[in-house]
ChimeraX commands (.cxc) that place a marker at each C-alpha (Angstrom):
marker #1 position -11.63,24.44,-36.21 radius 0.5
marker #1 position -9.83,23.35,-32.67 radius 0.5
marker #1 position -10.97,26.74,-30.77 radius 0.5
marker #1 position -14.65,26.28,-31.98 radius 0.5
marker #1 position -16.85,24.48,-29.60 radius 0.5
marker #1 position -18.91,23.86,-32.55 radius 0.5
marker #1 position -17.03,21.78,-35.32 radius 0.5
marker #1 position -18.41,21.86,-38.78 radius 0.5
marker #1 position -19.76,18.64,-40.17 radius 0.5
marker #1 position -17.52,18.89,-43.19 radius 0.5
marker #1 position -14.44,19.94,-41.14 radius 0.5
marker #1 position -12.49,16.78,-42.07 radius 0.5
marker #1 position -13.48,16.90,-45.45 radius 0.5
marker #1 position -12.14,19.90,-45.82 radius 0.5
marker #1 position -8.86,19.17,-44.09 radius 0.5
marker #1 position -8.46,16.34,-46.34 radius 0.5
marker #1 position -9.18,18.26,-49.44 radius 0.5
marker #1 position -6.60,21.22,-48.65 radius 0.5
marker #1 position -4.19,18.29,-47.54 radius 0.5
marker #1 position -4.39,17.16,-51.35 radius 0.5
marker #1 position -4.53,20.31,-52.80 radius 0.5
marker #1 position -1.29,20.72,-51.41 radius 0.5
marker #1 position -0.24,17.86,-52.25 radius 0.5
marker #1 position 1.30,16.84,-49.18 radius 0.5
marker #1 position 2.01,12.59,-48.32 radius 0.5
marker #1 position -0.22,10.77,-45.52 radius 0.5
marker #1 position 3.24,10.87,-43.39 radius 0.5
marker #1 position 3.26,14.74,-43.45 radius 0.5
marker #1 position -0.51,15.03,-42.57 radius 0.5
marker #1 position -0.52,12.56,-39.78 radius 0.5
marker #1 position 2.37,14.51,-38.37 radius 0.5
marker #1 position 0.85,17.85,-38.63 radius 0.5
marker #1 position -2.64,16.61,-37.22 radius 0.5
marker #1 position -0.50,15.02,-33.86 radius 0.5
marker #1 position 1.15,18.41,-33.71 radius 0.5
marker #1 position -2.29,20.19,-34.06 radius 0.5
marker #1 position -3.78,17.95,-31.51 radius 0.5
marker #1 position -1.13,18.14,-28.96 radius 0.5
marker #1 position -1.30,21.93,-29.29 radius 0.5
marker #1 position -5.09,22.10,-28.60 radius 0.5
marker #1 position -4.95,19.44,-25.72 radius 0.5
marker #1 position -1.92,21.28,-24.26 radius 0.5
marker #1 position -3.89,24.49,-24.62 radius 0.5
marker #1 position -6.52,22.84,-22.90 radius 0.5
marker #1 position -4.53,22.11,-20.16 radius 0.5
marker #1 position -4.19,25.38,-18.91 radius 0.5
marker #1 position -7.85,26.63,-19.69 radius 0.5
marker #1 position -9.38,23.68,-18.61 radius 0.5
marker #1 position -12.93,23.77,-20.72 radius 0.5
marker #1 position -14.86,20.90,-19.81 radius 0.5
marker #1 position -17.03,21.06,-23.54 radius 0.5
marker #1 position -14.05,21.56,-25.76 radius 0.5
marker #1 position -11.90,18.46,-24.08 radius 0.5
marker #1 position -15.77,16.69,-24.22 radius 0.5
marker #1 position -14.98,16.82,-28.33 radius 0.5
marker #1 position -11.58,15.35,-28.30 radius 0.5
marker #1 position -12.92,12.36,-30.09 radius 0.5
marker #1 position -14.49,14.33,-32.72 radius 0.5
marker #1 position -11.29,16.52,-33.13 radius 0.5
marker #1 position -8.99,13.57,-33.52 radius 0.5
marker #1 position -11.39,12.00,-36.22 radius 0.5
marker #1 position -12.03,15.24,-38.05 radius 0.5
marker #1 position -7.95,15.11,-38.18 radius 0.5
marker #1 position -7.93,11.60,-39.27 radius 0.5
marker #1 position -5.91,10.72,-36.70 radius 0.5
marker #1 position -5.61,6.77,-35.92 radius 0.5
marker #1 position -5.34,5.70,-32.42 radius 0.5
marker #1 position -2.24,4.21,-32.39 radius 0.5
marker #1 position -0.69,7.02,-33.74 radius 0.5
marker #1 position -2.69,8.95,-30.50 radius 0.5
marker #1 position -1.13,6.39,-28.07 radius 0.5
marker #1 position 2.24,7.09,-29.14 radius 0.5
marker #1 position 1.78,10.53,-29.02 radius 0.5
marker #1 position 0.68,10.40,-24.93 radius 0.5
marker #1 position 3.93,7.98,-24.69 radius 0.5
marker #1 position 6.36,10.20,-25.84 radius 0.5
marker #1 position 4.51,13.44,-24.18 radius 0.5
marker #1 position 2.34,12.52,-21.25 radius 0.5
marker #1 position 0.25,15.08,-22.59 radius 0.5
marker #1 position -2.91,12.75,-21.48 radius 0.5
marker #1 position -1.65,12.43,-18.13 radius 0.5
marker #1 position -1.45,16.53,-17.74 radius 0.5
marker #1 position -4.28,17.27,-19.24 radius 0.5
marker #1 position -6.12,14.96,-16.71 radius 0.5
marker #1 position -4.25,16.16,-13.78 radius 0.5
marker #1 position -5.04,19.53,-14.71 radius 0.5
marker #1 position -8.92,18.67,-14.59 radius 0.5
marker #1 position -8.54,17.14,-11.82 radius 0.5
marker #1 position -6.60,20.09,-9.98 radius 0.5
marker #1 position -8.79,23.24,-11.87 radius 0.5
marker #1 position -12.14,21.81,-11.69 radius 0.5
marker #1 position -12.39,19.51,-8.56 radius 0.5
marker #1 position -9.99,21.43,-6.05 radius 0.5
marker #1 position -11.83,21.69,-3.85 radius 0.5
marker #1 position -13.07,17.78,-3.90 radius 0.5
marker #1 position -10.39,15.76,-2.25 radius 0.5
marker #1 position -10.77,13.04,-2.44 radius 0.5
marker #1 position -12.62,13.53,-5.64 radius 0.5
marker #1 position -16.89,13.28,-5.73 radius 0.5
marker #1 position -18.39,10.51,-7.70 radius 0.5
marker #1 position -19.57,13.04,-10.02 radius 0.5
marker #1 position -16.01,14.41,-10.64 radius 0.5
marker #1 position -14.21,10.83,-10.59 radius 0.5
marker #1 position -17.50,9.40,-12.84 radius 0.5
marker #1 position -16.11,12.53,-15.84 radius 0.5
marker #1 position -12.70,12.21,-14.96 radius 0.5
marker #1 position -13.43,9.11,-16.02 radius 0.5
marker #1 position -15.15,9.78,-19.17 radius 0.5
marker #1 position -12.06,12.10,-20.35 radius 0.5
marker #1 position -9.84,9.23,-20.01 radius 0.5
marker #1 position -12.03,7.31,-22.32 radius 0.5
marker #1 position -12.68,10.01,-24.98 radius 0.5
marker #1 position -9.06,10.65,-24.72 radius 0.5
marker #1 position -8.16,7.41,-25.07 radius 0.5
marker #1 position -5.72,7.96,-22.33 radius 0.5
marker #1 position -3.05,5.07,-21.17 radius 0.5
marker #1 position -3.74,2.23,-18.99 radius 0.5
marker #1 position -3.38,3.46,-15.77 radius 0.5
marker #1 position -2.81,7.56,-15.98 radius 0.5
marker #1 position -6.52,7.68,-14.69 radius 0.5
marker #1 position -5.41,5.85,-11.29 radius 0.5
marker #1 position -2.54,8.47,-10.62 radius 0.5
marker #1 position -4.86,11.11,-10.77 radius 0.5
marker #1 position -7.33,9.96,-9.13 radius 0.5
marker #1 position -5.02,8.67,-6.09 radius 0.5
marker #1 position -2.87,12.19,-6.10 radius 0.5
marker link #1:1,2 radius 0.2
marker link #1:2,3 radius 0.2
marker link #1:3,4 radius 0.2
marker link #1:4,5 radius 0.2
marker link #1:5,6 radius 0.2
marker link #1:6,7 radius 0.2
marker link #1:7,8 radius 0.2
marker link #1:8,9 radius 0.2
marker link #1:9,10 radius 0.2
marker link #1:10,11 radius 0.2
marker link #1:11,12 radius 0.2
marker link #1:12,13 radius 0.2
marker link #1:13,14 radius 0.2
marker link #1:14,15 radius 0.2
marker link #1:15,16 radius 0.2
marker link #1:16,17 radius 0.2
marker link #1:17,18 radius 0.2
marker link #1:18,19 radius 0.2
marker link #1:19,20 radius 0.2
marker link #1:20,21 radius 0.2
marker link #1:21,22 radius 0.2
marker link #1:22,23 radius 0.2
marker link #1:23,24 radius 0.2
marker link #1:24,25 radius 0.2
marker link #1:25,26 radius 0.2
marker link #1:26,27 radius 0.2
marker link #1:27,28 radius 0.2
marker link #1:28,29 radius 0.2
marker link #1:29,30 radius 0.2
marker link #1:30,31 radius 0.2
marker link #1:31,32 radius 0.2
marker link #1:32,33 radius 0.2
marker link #1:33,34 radius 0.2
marker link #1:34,35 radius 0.2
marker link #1:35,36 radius 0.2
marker link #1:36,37 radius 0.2
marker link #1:37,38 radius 0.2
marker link #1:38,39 radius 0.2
marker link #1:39,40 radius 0.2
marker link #1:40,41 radius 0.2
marker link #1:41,42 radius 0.2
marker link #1:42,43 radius 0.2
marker link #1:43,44 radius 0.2
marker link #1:44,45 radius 0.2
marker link #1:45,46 radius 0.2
marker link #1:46,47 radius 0.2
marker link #1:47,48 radius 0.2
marker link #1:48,49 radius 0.2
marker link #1:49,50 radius 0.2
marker link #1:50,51 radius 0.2
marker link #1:51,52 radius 0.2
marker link #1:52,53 radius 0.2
marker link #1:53,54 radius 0.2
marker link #1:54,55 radius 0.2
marker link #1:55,56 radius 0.2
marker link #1:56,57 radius 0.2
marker link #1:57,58 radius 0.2
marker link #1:58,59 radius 0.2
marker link #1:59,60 radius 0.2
marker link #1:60,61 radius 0.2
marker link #1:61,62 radius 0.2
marker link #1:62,63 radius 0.2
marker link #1:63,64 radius 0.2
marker link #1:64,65 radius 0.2
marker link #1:65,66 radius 0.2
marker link #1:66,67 radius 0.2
marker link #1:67,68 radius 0.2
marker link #1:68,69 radius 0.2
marker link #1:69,70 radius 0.2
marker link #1:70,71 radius 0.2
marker link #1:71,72 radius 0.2
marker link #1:72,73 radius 0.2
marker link #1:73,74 radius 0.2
marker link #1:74,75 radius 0.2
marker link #1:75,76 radius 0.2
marker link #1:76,77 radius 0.2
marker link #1:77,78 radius 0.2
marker link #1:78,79 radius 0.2
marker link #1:79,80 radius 0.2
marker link #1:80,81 radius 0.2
marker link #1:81,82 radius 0.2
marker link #1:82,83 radius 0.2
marker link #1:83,84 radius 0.2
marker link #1:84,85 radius 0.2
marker link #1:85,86 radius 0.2
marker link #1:86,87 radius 0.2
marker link #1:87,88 radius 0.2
marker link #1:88,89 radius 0.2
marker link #1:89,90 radius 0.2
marker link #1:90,91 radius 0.2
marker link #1:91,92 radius 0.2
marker link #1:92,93 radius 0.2
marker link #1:93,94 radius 0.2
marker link #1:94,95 radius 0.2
marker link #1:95,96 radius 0.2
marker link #1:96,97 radius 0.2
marker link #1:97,98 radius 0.2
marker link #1:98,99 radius 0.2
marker link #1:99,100 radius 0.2
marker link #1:100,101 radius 0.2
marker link #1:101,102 radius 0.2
marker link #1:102,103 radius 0.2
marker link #1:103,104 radius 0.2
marker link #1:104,105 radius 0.2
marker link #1:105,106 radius 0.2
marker link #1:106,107 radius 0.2
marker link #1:107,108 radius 0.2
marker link #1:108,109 radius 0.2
marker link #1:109,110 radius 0.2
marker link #1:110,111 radius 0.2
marker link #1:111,112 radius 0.2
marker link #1:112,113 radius 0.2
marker link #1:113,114 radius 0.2
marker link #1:114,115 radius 0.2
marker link #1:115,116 radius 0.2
marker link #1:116,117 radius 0.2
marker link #1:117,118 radius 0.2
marker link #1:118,119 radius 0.2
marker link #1:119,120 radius 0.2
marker link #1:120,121 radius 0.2
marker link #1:121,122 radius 0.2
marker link #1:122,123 radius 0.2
marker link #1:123,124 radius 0.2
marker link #1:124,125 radius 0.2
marker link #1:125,126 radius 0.2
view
């Protein structure tokens, strides 16, 4: 499901239902969909593909993650702040400092990310 660009309508759904079939507690799930989401942005961090990071708001509901349970995540990790420096460095290189075009979906990321206040603003000034 997290190396498809394109996500099947039913993918939570199905998550959910082999979560119960397995009969495993919300704590357990919530743990293994952070884990599952950190591993797919941290892949992304090193391939750098502009439509899969473009779905990170889908992926994180079709895991049922909460965003609160996302913001702790990034705090204990940074993993938001790499994966945006990593955009930043891969795809706009060559653009310092950084086009409108490449600052305006910088930007974007940090929002369907739901990145921390102010991670955006260290990439942006690096």
């Amino acid at each position: 499901m997290l190396q498809s660009t394109a996500i099947a309508r039913d993918a939570g759904a199905k998550l959910d239902l082999r979560a119960r079939e397995l009969s495993l507690p919300k704590a357990v799930q919530q743990k293994l969909a952070l884990e599952a989401y950190y591993g797919w942005l941290l892949d992304l961090s090193e391939t750098v593909d502009k439509q899969a990071l473009e779905r990170c708001e889908t992926i994180r509901s079709d895991l049922g993650l909460q965003d609160s349970s996302v913001g702790e995540l990034y705090s204990n990790t940074d993993i938001d702040e790499l994966v945006l420096n990593a955009c930043g460095e891969q795809l706009f290189s060559n653009e310092r400092p950084f086009a409108p075009d490449a600052q305006e979906w910088l930007l974007m990321l940090e929002r369907l990310m739901l990145a921390r206040p102010g991670v955006i603003n260290s990439v942006l000034q690096a």
